[in-house]
C-alpha positions as CSV (number, residue, x, y, z in Angstrom):
1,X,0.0,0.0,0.0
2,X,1.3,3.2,-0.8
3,X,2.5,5.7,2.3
4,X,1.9,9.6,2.9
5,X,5.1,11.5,3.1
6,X,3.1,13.7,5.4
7,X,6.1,14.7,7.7
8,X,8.9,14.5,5.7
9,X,10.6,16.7,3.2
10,X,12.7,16.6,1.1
11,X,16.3,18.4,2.1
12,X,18.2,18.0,-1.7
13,X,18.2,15.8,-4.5
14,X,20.0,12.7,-4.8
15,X,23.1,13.8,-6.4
16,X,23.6,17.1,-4.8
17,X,24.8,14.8,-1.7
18,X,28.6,14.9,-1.6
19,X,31.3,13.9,0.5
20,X,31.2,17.5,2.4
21,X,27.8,15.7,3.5
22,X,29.3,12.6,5.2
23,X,27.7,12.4,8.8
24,X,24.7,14.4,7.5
25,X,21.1,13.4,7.7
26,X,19.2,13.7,4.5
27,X,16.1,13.3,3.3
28,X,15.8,12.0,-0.6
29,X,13.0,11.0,-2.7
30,X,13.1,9.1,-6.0
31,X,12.3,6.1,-7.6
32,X,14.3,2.6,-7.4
33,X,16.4,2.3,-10.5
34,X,18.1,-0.6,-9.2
35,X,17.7,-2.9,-6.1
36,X,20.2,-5.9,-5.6
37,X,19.7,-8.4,-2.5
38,X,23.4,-9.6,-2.1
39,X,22.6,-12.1,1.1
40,X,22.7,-9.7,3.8
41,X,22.9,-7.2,2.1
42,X,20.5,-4.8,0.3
43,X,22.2,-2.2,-2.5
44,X,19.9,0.0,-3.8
45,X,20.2,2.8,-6.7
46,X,18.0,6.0,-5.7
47,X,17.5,8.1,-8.7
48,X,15.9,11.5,-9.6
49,X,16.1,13.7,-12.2
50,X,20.0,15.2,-10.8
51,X,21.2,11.4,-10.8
52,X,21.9,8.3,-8.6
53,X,22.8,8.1,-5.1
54,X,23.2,4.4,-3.6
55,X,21.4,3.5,0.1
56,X,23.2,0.6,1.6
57,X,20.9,-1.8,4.6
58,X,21.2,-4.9,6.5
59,X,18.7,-6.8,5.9
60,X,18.7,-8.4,9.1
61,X,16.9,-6.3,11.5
62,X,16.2,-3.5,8.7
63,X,12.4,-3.1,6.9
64,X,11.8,-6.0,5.2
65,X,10.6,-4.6,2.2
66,X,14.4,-3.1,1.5
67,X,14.9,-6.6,-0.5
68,X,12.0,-6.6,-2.2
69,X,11.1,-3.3,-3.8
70,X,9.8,-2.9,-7.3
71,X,11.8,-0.8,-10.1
72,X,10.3,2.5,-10.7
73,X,8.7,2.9,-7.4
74,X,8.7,6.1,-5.9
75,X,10.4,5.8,-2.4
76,X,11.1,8.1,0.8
77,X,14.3,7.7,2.4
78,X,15.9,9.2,5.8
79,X,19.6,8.2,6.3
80,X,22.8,9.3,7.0
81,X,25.6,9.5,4.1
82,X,28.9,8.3,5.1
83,X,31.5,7.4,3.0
84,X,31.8,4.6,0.3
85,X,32.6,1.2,1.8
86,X,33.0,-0.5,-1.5
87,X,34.6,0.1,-4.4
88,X,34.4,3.9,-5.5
89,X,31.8,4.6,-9.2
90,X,33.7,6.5,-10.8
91,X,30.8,7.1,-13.4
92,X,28.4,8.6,-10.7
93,X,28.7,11.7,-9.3
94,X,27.9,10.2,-6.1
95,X,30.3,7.6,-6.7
96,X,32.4,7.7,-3.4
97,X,29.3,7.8,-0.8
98,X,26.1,6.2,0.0
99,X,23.4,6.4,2.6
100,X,22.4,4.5,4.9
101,X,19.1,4.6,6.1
102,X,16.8,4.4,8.5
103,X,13.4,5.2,7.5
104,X,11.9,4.2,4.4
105,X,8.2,5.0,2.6
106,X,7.2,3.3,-0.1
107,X,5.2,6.4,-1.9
108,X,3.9,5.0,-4.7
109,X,4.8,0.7,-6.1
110,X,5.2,0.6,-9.5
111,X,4.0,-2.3,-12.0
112,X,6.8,-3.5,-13.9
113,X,7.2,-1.5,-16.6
114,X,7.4,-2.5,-20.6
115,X,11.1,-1.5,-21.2
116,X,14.1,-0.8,-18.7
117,X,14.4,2.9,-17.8
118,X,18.2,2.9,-18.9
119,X,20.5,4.5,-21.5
120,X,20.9,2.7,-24.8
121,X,18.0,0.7,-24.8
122,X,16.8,-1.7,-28.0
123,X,13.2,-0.5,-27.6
124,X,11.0,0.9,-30.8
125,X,10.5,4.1,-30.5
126,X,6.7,4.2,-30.9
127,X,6.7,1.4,-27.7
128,X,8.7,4.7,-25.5
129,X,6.4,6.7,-27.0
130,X,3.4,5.1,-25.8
131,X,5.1,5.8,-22.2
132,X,6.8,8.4,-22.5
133,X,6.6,9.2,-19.1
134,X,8.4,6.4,-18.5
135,X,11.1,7.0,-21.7
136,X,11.5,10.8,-20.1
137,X,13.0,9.4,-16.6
138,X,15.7,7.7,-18.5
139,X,19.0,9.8,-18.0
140,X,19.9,10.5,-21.8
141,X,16.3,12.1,-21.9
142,X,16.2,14.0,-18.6
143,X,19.9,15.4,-19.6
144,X,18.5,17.0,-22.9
145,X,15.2,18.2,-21.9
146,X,17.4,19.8,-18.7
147,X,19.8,21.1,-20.9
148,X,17.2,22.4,-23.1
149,X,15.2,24.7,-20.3
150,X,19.0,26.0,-19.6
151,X,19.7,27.1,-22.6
152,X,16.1,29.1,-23.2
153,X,17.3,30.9,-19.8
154,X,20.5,31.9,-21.4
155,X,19.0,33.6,-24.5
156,X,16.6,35.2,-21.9
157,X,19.2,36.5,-20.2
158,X,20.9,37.8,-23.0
159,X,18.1,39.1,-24.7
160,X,16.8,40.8,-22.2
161,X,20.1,42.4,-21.5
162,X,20.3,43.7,-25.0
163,X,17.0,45.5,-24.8
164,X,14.9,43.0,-26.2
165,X,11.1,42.6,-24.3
166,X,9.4,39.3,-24.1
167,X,6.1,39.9,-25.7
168,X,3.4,37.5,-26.1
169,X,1.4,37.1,-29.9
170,X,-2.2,35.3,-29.7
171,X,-2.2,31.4,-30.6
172,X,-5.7,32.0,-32.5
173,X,-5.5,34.1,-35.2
174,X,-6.9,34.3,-38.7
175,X,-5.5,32.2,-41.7
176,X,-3.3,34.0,-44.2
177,X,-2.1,32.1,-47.5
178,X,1.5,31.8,-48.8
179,X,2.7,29.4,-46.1
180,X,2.2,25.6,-45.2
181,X,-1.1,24.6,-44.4
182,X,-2.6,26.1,-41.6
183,X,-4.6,24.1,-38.6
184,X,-7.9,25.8,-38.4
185,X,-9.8,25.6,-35.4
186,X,-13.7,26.0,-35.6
187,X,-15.8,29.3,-33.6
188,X,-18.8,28.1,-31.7
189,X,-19.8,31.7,-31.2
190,X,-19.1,32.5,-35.2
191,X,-20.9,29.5,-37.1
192,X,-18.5,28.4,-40.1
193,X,-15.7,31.0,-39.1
194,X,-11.9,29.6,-38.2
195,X,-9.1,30.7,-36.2
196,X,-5.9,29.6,-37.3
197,X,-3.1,28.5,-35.3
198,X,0.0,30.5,-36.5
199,X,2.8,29.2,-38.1
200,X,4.8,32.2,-36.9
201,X,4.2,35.1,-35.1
202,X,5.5,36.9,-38.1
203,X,2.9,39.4,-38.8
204,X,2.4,40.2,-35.6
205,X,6.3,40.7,-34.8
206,X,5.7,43.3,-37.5
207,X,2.6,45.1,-35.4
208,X,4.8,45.5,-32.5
209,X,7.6,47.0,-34.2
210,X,4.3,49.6,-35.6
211,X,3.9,49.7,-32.0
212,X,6.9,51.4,-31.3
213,X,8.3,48.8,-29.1
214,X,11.7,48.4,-30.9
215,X,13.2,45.1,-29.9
216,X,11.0,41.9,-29.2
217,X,11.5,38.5,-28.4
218,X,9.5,35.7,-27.8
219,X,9.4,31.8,-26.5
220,X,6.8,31.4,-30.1
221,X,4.9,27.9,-30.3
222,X,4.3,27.4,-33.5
223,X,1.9,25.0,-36.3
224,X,2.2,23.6,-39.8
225,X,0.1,20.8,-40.7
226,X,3.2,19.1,-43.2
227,X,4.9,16.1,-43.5
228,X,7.3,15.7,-40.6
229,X,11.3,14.3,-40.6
230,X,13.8,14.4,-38.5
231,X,13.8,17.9,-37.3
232,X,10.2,18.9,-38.3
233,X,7.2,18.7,-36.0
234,X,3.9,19.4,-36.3
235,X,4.1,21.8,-33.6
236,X,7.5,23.8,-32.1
237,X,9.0,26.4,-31.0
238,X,10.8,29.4,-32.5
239,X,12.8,31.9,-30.7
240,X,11.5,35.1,-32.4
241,X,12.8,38.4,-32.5
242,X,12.1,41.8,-34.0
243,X,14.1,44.9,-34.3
244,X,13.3,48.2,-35.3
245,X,15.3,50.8,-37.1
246,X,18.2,48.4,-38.3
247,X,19.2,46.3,-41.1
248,X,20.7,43.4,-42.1
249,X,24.4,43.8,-40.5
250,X,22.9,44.9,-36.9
251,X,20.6,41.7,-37.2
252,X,23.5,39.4,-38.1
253,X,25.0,40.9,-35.3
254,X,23.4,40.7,-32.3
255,X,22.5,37.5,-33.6
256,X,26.3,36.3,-34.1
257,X,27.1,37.5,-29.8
258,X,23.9,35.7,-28.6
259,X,25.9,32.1,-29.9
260,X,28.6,33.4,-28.7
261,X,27.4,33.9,-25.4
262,X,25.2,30.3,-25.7
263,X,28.4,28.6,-26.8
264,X,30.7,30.6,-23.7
265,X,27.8,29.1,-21.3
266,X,26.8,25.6,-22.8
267,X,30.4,23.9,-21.2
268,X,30.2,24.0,-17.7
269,X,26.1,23.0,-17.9
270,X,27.2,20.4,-20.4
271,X,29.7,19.3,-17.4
272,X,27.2,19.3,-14.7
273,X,24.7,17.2,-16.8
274,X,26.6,14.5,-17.7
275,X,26.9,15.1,-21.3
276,X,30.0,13.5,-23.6
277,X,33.3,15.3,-23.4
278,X,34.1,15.1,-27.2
279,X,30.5,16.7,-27.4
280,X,31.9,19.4,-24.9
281,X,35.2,19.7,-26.4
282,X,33.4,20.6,-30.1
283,X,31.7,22.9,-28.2
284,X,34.5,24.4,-26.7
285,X,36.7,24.7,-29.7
286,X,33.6,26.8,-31.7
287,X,33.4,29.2,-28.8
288,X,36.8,29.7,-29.7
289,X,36.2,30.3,-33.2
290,X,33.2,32.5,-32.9
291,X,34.0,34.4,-29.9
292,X,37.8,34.6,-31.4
293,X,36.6,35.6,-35.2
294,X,33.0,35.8,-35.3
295,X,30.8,34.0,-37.8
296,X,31.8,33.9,-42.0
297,X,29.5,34.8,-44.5
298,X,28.5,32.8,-47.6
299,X,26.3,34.2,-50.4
300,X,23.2,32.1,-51.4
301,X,24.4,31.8,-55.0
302,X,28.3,30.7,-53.5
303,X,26.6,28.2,-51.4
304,X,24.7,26.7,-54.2
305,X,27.8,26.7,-56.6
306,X,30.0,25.4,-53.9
307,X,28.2,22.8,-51.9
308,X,24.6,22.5,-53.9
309,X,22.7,23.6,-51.0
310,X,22.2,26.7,-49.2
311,X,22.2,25.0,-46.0
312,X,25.9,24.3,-46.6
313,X,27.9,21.5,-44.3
314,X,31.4,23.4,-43.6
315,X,32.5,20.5,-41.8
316,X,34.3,19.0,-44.8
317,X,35.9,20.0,-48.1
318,X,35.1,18.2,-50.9
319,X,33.5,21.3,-53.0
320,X,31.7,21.2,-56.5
321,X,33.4,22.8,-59.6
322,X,31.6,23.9,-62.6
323,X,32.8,22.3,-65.5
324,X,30.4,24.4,-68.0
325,X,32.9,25.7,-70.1
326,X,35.8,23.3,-70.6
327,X,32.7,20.6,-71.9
328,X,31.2,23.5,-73.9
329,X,31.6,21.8,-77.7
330,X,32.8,18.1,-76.8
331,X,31.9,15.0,-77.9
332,X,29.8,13.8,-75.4
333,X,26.0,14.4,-76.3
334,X,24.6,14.4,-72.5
335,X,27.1,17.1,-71.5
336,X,26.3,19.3,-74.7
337,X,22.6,18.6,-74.3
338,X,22.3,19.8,-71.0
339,X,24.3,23.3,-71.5
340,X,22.4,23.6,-74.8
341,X,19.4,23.9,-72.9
342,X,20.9,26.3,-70.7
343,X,21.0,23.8,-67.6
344,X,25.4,23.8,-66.6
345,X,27.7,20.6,-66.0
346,X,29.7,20.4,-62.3
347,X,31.3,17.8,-60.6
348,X,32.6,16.6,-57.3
349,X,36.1,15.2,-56.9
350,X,36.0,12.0,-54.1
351,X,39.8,12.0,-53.4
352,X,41.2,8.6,-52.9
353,X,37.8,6.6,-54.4
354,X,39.0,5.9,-57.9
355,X,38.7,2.4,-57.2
356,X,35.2,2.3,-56.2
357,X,33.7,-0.5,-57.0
358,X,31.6,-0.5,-59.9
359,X,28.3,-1.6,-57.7
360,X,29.1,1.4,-55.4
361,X,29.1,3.9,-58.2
362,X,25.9,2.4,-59.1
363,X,24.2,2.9,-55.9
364,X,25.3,6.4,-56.2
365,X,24.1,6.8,-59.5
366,X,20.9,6.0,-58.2
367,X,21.3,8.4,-55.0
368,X,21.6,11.4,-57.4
369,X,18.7,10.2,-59.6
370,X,16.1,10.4,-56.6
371,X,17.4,14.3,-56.8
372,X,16.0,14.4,-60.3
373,X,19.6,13.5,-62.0
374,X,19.1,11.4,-65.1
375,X,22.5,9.7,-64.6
376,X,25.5,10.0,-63.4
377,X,28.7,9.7,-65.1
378,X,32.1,9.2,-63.6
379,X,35.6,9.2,-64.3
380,X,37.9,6.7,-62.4
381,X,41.5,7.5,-62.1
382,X,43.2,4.3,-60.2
383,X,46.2,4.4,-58.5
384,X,48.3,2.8,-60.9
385,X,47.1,5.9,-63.4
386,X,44.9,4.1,-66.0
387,X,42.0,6.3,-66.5
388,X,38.3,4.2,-66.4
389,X,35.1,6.1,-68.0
390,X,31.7,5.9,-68.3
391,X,31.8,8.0,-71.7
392,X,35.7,8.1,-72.6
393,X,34.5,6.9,-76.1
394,X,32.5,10.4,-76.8
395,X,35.9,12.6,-75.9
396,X,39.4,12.6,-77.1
397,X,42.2,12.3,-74.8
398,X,43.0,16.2,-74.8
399,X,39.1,16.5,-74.1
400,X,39.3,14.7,-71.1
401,X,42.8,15.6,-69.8
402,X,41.3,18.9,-69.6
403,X,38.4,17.7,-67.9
404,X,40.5,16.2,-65.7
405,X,42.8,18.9,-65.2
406,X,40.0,21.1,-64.3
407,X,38.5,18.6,-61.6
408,X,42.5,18.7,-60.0
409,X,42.2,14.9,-60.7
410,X,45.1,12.7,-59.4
411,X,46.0,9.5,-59.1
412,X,43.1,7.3,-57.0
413,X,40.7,9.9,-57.6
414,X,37.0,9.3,-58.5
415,X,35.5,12.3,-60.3
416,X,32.1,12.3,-60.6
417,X,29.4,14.7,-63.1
418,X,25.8,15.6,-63.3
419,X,24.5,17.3,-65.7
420,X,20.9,18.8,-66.4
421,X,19.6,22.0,-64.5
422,X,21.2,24.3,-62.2
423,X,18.3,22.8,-59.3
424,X,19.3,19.5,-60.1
425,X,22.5,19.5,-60.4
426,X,23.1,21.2,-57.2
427,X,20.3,18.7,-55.6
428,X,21.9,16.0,-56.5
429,X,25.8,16.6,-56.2
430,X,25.0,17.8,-53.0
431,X,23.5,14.8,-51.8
432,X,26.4,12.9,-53.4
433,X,28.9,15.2,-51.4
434,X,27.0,14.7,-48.0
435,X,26.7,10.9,-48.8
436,X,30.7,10.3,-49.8
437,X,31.7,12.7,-46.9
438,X,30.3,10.7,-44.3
439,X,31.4,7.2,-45.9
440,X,34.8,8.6,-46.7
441,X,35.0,9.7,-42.3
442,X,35.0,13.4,-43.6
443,X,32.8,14.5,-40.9
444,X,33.7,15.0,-37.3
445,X,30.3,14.9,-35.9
446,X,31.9,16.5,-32.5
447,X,32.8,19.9,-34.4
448,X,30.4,22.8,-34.8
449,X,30.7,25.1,-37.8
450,X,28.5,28.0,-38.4
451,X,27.9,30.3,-41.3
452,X,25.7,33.1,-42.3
453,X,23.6,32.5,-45.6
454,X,22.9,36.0,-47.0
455,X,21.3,37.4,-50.6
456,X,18.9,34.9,-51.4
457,X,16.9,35.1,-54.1
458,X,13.1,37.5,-53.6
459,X,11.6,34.7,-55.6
460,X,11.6,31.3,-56.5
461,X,9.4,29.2,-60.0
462,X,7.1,27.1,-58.8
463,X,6.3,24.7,-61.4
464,X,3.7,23.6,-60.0
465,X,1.8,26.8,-59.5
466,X,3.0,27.8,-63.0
467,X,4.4,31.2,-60.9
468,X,6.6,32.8,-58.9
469,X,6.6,32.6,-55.3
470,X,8.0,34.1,-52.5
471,X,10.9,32.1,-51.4
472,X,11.0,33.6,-47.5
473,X,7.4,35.2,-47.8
474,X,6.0,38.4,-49.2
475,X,7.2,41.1,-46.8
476,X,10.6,40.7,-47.3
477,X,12.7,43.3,-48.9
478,X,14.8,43.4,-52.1
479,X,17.8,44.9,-52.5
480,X,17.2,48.6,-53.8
481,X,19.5,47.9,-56.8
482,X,18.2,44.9,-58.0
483,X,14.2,46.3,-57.6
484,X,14.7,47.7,-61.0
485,X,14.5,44.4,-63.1
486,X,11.4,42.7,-60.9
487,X,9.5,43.1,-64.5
488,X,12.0,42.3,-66.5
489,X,14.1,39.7,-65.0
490,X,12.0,38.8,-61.3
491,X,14.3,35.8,-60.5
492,X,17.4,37.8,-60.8
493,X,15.9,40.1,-57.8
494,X,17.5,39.4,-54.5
495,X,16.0,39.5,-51.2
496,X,17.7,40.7,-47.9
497,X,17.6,37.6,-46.2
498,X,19.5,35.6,-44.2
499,X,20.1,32.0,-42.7
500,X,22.5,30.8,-39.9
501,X,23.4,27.2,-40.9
502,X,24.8,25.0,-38.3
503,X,26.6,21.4,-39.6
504,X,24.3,21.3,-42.8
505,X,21.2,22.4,-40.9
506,X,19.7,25.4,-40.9
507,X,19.2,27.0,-37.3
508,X,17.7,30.1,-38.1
509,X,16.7,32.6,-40.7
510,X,15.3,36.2,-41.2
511,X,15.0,39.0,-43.3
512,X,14.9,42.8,-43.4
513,X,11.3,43.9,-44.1
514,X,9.3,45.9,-46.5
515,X,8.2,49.1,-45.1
516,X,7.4,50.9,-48.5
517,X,3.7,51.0,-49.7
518,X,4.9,51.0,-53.4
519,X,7.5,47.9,-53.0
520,X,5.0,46.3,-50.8
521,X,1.8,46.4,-53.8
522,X,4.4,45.6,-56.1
523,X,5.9,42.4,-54.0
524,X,1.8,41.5,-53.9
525,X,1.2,41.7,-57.1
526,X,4.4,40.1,-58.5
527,X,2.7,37.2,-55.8
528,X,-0.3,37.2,-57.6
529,X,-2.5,39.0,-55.0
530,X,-5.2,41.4,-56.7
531,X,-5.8,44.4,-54.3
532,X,-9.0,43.4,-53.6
533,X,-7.5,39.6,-52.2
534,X,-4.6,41.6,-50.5
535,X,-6.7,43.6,-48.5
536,X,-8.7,40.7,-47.5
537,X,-5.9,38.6,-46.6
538,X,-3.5,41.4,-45.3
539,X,-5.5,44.5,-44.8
540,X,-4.5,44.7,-41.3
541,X,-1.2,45.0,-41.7
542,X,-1.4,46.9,-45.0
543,X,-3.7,49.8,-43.1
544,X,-1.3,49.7,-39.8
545,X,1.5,50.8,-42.9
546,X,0.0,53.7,-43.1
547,X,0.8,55.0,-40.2
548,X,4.2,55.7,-40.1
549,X,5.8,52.5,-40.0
550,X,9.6,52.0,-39.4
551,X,12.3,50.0,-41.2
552,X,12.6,46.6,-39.0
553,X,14.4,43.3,-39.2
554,X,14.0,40.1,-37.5
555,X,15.2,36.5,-37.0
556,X,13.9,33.5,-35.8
557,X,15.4,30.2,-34.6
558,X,14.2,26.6,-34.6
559,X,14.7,26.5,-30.8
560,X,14.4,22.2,-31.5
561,X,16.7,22.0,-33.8
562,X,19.2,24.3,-32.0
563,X,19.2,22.0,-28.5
564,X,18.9,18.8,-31.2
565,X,22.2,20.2,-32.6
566,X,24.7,21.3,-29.3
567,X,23.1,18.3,-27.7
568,X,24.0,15.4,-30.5
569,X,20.7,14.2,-30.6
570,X,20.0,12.8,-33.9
571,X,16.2,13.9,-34.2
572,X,14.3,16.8,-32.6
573,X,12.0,14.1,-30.8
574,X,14.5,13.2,-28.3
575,X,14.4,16.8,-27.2
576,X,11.4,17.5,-26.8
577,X,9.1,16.1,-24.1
578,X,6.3,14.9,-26.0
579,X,6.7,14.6,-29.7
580,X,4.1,13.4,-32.4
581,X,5.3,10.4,-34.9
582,X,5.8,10.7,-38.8
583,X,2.3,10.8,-39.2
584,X,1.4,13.3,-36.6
585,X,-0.7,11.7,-34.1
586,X,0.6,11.3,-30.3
587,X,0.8,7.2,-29.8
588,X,0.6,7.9,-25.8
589,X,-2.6,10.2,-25.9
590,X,-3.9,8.8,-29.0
591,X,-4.6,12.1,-30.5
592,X,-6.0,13.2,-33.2
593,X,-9.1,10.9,-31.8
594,X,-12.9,11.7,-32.6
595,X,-14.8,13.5,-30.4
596,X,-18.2,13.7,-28.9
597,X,-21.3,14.2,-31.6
598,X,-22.2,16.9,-29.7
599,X,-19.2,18.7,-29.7
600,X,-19.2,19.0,-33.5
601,X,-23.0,19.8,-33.2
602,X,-22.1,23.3,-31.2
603,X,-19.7,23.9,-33.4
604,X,-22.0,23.5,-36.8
605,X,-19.7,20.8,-37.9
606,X,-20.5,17.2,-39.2
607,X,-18.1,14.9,-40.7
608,X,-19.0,14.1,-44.1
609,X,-16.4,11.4,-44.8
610,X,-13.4,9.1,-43.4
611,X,-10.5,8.2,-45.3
612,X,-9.7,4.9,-45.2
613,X,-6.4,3.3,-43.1
């Protein structure tokens, strides 16, 4: 039966008890992570969310239940810490003392439970996700989700020190287009109206900064109703922030101390929680680097060239070269094709692969055709010198010593082409380059390089809307001199925008606004919006420009994917405390579920039809 701890409290957790303790009565509370009967002797591990603290008993004489308690059951003990008479843990924190007690309360007995609550478990993930109450006590978890509310208390500090107010922007709001889809949420008061829940509190960053309230910041959650990966959930949270009178280098700025402060004051938390000192030590060394020399720049178009994404991974060389020009005329049909209808010809260089296996070049062959690559073709250079190609019969040999020659080829190097458009090409080398880095052990997946993404395109084709589209959204600003040529030549127009990529991902992103009327209509009806639809679907913001608004910039961060990243987690689910699955539902509260007839009655709603599973 389970005991009151009416009476007893709780002096400090169990691995805030040191040695400068010894001789001290504590009181802890916790649940049984371990308990081993050794004839005599009961050992039992005490755990909590700061770490494990062992009580030591004699059976003999003691509560009987000592040798008999249940994992996971929540326990009261009152005992007196002395030092170690065993053999010292040197992996606890507590490792050289123990209690020993003399009153114990069994608060709550726990049923065995369907997994062990340990680090590196072989459980499916959607079994811990059914309990994740249970999956959260584990330590790997706890460490993260710790480490995580630390880390929003840094940038608070920070933020708040450089001027910045914490603001709060409503969670129902109305649905505006040019986005992901929204999830609407029915009025019982309006009869066949919505709310939306936003996707970002962008809009109304942009009414505050109307406002006159110059810097803003906000703990945003956020909602898209798209397919999820890795580091995309249904709903998240953004650290959001707003500044007035600025542009683009005072964003970039502030921006670039606030990881410099996070990556000053991530070590000695890492320390305390337990996390892995290579994972420390990467973080270390980028402190270095960015508190030492900042953060480099990369333009979107260098990216794209360079690395075929503009989320570039710094980590590694390996970089693509355009071989446009030195193919311009040869023999080879798919090369001349492909320039011919103005798409370009690049390669990467694998250093050290030219004798790949023919089955390997195969498979990534077929890596770069899910990018949209028709092929791939490749040039082997083995170590002994002999040159093996996919299309040597189309070129002579000065043909493809210059193609060589311009790839830096050398002895045992594999040189690999695509060729086709510039969006394909750069899909699909990239991949490749991301692929053969990590086979080749390019990546040190302890270091942590940054770089600032700037001069994005305004506007991206959308084949599929047979249009252009806003690649950031509508309100962000073009560069004055490019304006000029958004009739002429819209996709040469480039947007002041900006990204903060971390290891291949990106972290963050923003943009300097429009605050013209004239630019603004124009950016609107470049989108497609009549005046009529963008007064309907942006009138608010549109009328509050009238009003003397002022030039603002803002930023905001994937706050998931930013602990996901310093903390080596390898998906944004293990950081945050109750995640949805791939297809969005929530396996331990079995949402979405139906709901009562009723409740869709007072809302005017009626289901009309159910897909089938």
């Amino acid at each position: 039966m389970a005991e009151s701890m009416q009476g007893l409290k709780r002096t400090m957790r169990c691995a805030e008890v040191s040695e400068k303790n010894i001789g001290d009565e504590v009181t802890l509370m916790g649940w049984v992570a371990k308990c081993r009967n050794k004839g005599g002797i009961v050992f039992v591990d005490l755990r909590d969310r700061s770490g494990i603290i062992q009580i030591v008993t004699e059976s003999e004489g003691a509560d009987p239940r000592w040798g008999s308690l249940k994992t996971e059951s929540a326990i009261a003990v009152v005992g007196t810490v002395e030092k170690r008479g065993g053999a010292v843990n040197p992996n606890l924190r507590t490792g050289t003392i123990e209690v020993i007690p003399k009153t114990l309360r069994v608060l709550s007995e726990a049923q065995t439970p369907p997994f062990l609550i340990q680090d590196g478990i072989d459980t499916r993930e959607d079994l811990r996700l059914r309990y994740r109450y249970l999956d959260l006590r584990r330590p790997e978890l706890q460490r993260r989700i710790i480490f995580r509310s630390r880390t929003v208390q840094m940038i608070r500090d920070f933020l708040s020190g450089e001027g910045f107010l914490d603001i709060e922007t409503p969670s129902l709001i109305g649905s505006t287009p040019e986005g992901a889809r929204d999830y609407l949420v029915p009025s019982r008061v309006h009869p066949g109206s919505f709310y939306a829940l936003p996707q970002s509190p962008q809009l109304l960053k942009q009414l505050l900064m109307c406002s006159g309230f110059d810097r803003y910041y906000q703990i945003a959650r956020c909602f898209r109703d798209e397919d999820l990966r890795a580091d995309r959930q249904p709903e998240f949270t953004q650290v959001d922030m707003e500044m007035s009178f600025v542009d683009q280098n005072d964003v970039i700025d502030v921006n670039t101390r606030l990881l410099a402060y996070l990556l000053r004051e991530m070590p000695p938390v890492m320390r305390e929680l337990g996390f892995d000192g290579d994972l420390i030590a990467g973080i270390e060394a980028a402190s270095a680097e960015v508190n030492g020399n900042g953060i480099g720049r990369i333009t979107w178009k260098d990216a794209m060239d360079l690395y075929g994404s503009d989320k570039p991974d710094m980590r590694f060389g390996m970089t693509i070269t355009d071989v446009s020009e030195t193919v311009r005329g040869c023999g080879f049909g798919v090369f001349t094709g492909a320039l011919e209808a103005g798409g370009t010809v690049r390669g990467l260089n694998a250093k050290g692969q030219g004798d790949m296996p023919r089955k390997r070049i195969d498979r990534l062959t077929e890596t770069a055709k899910t990018y949209g690559a028709k092929g791939l073709a490749y040039i082997a250079i083995h170590g002994d010198g002999t040159v093996k190609s996919s299309f040597s019969k189309f070129m002579g040999d000065d043909e493809m010593n210059r193609l060589i020659a311009a790839m830096n080829g050398e002895k045992g190097d594999l040189l690999l082409f695509a060729a086709d458009r510039f969006s394909v090409v750069c899909a699909s080398l990239g991949a490749l380059r991301l692929e053969l880095g990590e086979e080749m052990g390019l990546i040190d997946h302890c270091a942590f390089k940054f770089v600032w993404v700037v001069d994005f395109p305004l506007l991206e084709w959308s084949d599929e809307e047979n249009r252009f589209m806003a690649m950031h959204h509508p309100f962000t600003m073009p560069y004055e001199e490019d304006w000029k040529r958004i009739d002429s030549d819209p996709g040469s127009v480039r947007a002041q925008a900006y990204d903060i990529v971390l290891n291949g991902t990106e972290m963050g992103g923003g943009s300097v606004r429009i605050h013209m009327d004239d630019v603004q209509e124009k950016m609107l009806e470049v989108l497609g919006f009549t005046p009529e639809r963008a007064s309907e679907q942006f009138g608010f913001l549109l009328t509050a420009f009238k009003y003397g608004v002022p030039p603002h910039a803002g930023l905001a961060y994937g706050l998931d994917r930013m602990i996901m990243l310093f903390s080596g987690a390898g998906s944004i689910r293990d950081v945050i405390a109750f995640p949805k699955v791939k297809d969005a539902s929530d396996l331990m509260m079995g949402a979405p579920s139906a709901v009562d007839p009723k409740q869709l009655e007072e809302l005017f709603l009626a289901v009309t039809g159910k897909e089938e599973s």
